[in-house]
C-alpha positions as CSV (number, residue, x, y, z in Angstrom):
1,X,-6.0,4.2,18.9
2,X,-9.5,5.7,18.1
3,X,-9.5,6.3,14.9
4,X,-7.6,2.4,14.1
5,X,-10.8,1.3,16.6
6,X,-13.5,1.9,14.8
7,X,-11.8,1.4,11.7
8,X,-11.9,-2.3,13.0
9,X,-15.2,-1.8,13.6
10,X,-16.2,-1.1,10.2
11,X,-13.9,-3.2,8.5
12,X,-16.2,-6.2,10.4
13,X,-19.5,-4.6,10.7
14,X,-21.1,-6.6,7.8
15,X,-20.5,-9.8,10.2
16,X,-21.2,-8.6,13.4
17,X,-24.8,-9.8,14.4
18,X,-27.7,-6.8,14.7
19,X,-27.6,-6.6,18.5
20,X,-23.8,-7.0,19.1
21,X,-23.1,-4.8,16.4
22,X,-25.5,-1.9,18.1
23,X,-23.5,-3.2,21.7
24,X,-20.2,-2.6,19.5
25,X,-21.0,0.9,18.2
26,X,-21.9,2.0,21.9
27,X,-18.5,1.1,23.3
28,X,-16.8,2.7,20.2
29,X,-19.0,5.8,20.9
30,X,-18.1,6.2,24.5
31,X,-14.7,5.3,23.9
32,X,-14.5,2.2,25.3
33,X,-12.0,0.8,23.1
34,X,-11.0,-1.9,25.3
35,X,-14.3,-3.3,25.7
36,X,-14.6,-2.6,21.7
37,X,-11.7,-4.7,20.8
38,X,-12.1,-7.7,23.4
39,X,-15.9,-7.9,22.4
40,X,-15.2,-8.0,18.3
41,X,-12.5,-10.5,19.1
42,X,-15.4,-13.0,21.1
43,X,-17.5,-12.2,18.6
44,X,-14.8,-13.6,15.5
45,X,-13.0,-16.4,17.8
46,X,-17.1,-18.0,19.2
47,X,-18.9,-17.6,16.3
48,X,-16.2,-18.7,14.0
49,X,-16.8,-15.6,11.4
50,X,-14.4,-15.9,7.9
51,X,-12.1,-13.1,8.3
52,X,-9.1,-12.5,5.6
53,X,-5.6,-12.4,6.7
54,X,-5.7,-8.7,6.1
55,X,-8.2,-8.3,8.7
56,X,-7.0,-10.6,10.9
57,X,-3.5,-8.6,11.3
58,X,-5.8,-5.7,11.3
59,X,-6.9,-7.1,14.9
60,X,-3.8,-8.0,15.8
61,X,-2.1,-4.7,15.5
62,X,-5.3,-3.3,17.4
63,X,-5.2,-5.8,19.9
64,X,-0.9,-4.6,20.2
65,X,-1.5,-1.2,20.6
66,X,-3.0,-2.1,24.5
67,X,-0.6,-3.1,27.4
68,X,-0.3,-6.2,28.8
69,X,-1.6,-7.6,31.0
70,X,-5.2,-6.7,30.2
71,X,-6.7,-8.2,33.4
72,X,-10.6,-8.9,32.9
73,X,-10.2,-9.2,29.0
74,X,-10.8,-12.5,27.8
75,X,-9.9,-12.1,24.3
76,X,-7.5,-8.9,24.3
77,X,-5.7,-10.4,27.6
78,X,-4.2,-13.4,25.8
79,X,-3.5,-12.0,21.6
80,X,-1.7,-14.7,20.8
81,X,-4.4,-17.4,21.3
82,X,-7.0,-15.3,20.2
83,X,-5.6,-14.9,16.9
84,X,-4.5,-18.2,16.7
85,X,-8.5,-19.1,17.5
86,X,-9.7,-16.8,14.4
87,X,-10.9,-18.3,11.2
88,X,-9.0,-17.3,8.0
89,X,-10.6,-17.5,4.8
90,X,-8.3,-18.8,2.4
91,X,-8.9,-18.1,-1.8
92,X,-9.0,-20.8,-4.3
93,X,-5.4,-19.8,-5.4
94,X,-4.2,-20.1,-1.7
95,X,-3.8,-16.7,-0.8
96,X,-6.7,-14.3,1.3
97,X,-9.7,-13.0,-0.1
């Protein structure tokens, strides 16, 4: 789970904004992948940042790897709707950037 973590993380750092980015790297540092994950979905679902269907499923295989229920997570409590809340980019020739 670490290591798929902050390979989220990476994957989506060039959208994360400055301070939530720094907030996102602190979590991921002291292992607070929970908080990671549920944070850089509010981030993706509020701010309605592009993603590609690669890195969508990216976060939803991160966000399976936790055990439901996850009381007092907004985003990674409730997958289904938070994915279904994300914005996929699409190409010109209808498939994912």
């Amino acid at each position: 789970m670490n290591s798929d973590c902050r390979a989220l993380l990476a994957l989506l750092s060039d959208r994360i904004p400055g301070e939530q980015l720094e907030s996102c790297r602190s979590f991921s540092a002291a292992g607070e992948y929970a908080e990671l994950v549920d944070v850089i979905a509010a981030i993706l679902v509020k701010r309605q940042i592009p993603v590609t269907s690669v890195e969508r499923d990216a976060l939803r295989e991160v966000m399976a790897m936790f055990s439901q229920p996850m009381d007092g997570y907004a985003y990674l409590g409730n997958p289904d709707l938070t994915i279904a809340g994300i914005k996929v980019v699409q190409s010109e020739h209808g498939g994912a950037l």
